[in-house]
C-alpha positions in Angstrom: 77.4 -104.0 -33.7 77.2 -107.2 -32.0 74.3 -107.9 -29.7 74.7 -109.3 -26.1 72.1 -112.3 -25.8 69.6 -113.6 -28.7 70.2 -111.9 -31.4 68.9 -111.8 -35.3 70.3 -109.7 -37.9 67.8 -109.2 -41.0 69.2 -107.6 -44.2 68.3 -104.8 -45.3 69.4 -101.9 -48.0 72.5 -99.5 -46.9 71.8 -95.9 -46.7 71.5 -92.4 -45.0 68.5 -91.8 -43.5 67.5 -89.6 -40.1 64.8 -92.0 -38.1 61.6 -90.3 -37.8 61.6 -87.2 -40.1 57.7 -87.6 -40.4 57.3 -89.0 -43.4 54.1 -91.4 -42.5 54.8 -94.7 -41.0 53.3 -98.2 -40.7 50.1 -98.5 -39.0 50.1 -99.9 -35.6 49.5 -103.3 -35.9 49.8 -105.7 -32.5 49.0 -109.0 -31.6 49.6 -110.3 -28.5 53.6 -110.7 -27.9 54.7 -108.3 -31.0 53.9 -104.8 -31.6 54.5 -102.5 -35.1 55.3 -99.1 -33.6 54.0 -96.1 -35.6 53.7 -92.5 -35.3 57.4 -91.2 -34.2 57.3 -87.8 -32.4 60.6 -86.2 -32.5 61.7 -84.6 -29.5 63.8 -81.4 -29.2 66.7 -82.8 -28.1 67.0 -85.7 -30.6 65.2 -88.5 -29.0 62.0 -90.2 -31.0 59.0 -91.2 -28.9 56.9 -94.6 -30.4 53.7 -95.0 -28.7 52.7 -98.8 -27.7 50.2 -98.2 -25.0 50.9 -100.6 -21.8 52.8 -103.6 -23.2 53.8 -106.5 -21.5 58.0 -106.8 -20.5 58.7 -109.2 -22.9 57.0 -107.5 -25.8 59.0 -107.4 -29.1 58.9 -103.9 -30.7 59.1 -103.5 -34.6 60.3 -99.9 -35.4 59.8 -99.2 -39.6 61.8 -96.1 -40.8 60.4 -92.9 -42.1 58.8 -94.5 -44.8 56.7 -97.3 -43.5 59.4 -100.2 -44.3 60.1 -102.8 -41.5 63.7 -104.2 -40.3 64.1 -107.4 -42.8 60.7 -107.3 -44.2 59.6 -108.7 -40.4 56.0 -109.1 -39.5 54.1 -109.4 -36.1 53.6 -113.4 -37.4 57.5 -113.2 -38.3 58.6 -111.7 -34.9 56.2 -114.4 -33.1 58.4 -116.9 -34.5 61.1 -115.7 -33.3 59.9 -115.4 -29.7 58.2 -118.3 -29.5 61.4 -120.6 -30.7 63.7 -118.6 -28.2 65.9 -121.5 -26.4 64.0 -124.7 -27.8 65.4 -126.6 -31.0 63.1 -124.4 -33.6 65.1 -121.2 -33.3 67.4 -122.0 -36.2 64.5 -122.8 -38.2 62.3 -120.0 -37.3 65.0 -117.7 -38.0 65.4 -119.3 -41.4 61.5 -118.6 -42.1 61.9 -115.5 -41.3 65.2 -114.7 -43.7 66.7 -112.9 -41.1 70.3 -114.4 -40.2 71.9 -114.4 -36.2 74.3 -111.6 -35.9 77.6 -113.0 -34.7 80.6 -110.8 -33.3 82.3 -108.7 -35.9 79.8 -108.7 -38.4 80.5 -106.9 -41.6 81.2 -103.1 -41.3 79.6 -100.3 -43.2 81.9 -97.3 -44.2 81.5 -93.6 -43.2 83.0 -90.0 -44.3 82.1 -87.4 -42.2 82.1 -83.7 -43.7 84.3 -81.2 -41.8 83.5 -80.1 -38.0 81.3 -79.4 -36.4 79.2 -81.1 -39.6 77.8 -84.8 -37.9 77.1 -86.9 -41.1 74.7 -89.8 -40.2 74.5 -93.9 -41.8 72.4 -96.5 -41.8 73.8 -100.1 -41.1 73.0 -102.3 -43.8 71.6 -105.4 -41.4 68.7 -104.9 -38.8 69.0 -106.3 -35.2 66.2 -108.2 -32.9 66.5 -108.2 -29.2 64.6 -111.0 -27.7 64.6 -109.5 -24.2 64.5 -106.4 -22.2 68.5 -106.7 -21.4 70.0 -106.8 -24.7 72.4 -104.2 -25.4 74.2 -103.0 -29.0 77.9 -103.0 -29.4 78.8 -100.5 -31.7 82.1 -100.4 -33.0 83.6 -98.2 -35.1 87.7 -97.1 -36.8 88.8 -94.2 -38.7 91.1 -95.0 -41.6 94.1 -97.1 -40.9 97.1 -95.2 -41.4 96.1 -91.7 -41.4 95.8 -89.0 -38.9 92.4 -89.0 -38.3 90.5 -88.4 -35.6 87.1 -89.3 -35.4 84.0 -89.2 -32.8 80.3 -91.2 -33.1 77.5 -91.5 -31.8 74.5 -94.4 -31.9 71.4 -95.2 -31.5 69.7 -96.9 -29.3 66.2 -97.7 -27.3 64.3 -98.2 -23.7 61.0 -97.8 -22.8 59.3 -94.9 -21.0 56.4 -92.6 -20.7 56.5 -89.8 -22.9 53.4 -87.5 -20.6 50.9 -90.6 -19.8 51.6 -92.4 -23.0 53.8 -95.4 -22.7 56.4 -96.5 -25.5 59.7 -96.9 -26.9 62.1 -94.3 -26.9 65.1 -94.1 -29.7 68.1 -92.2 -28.4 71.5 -91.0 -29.4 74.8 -92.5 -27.0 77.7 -91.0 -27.1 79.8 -93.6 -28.9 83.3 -91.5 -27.8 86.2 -91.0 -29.9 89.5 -92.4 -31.5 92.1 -91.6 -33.2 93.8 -93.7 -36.4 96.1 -96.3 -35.2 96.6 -98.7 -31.6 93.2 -100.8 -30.8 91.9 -100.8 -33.6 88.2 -101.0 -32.8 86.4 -98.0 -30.7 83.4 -100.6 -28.7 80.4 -98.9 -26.6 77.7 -101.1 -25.7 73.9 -99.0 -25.7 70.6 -100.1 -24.8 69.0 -102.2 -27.3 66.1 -104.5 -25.7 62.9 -106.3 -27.1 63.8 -103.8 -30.7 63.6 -104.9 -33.8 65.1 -102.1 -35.9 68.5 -100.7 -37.8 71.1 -99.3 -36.6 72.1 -96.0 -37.0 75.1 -94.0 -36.1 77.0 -90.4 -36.8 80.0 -89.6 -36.9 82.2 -86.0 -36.9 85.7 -85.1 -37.7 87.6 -83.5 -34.9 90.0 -81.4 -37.6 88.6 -78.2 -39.1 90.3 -78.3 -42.0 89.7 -82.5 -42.7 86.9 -85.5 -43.1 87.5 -88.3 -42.0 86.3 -91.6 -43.0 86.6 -95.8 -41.7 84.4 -98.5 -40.8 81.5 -99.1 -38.0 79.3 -102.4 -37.3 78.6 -104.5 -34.7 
C-alpha cells in the first residue's frame, strides 16, 4: 500500500488478526495534537467505531489492535515528532527517533491464501502506516499467483471520521478492493481513505472458484 502525501511505515509483526474483537485495548491517552484511541465498538455491518471526543482537524489518531499493542511501538510523544517535523529539515530525523521508516511506492508485499468461496480469509500487513493529514489515502494493491488461473477479489481497510450517535471518532471500514484475475497488469490498485491514522493495514481476500484457493501478494 503506498500512501499519497507524508507517509511513515513502522514495522511491525505479520499476522491474522480481525481489528476490534474486544479483547481490551490501550487506555485513551491524548495530548494535545495526538490521540491513542481505545474502546472499539463493532458495528453490525463491519465497521469499528473509536471514540476521541471533539478533536481538532489535524489530530493524529493511534489505533492499537485487539490487544492493546500500538503501530511500530508509537507513542503520543513519538507521533508529536512526527507532526511537528512535517515539511522542515527534522522530519528524517524525527522519523529516525521514532524507528518507523517512510513508506515509498511498492513496498514489500505480504502473501495471502484464501480458503474456498464464499470463505473471506483476512491478513495483517507486516508494516504500519501514518497519515500526517486529513487527505491521505492508502493504495492497496494486491495479485493472485502469476501463472495460474486464479481469480481473486479483496477488500481493505480503511478510516474517516464521524459521529457514531453524539460521540465523535474514527471510524475503520472495509472498501471494496475489486477483483483480478492471474495474468495482464499485474497489480489490482484501489486507493481508500486513510487520513491523520496511525495504524496497520488489513485486507481479505476470497476465491471466486468453488472448488479452488487462491493465493498471491498484497502491499502498498
Amino acid at each position: 500500500m503506498r500512501i499519497a502525501g507524508l507517509v511513515a511505515a513502522a514495522a511491525i509483526l505479520a499476522g491474522t488478526s480481525t481489528v476490534a474483537s474486544g479483547a481490551p485495548l490501550a487506555p485513551t491517552d491524548r495530548d494535545r495534537d495526538v490521540v491513542i484511541a481505545a474502546n472499539g465498538i463493532r458495528q453490525g455491518d463491519g465497521r469499528v467505531f473509536y471514540p476521541t471526543g471533539e478533536i481538532d482537524p489535524d489530530t493524529l489518531v493511534i489505533i492499537p489492535d485487539e490487544d492493546g499493542v500500538l503501530p511500530g511501538g508509537l507513542s503520543v510523544a513519538k507521533g508529536r515528532q512526527i507532526l511537528e517535523a512535517e515539511g522542515g529539515d527534522g522530519l528524517a530525523a524525527a522519523i529516525a527517533e521514532a524507528d518507523v521508516e517512510r513508506v515509498s511506492p511498492m513496498a514489500a508485499s505480504n502473501t495471502f491464501i484464501t480458503g474456498f468461496r464464499p470463505e473471506w480469509s483476512e491478513f495483517r500487513h507486516f508494516s504500519g502506516l501514518i497519515g500526517t493529514n486529513d487527505s491521505v489515502v492508502a493504495n492497496y494493491r494486491f495479485a493472485p499467483q502469476v501463472g495460474t488461473q486464479q481469480w481473486v477479489c479483496a477488500k481493505g481497510l480503511g478510516y474517516y471520521k464521524g459521529y457514531n450517535g453524539s460521540e465523535f471518532g474514527v471510524w475503520s471500514n472495509w472498501y471494496d478492493l475489486g477483483c483480478k484475475k492471474a495474468g495482464g497488469v499485474l497489480w489490482k490498485i484501489t486507493a481508500v481513505p486513510w487520513g491523520n491514522v496511525a495504524a496497520v493495514p488489513t485486507a481479505r481476500f476470497q476465491s471466486q472458484h468453488y472448488h479452488m484457493i487462491a493465493n498471491g501478494e498484497w502491499g502498498f
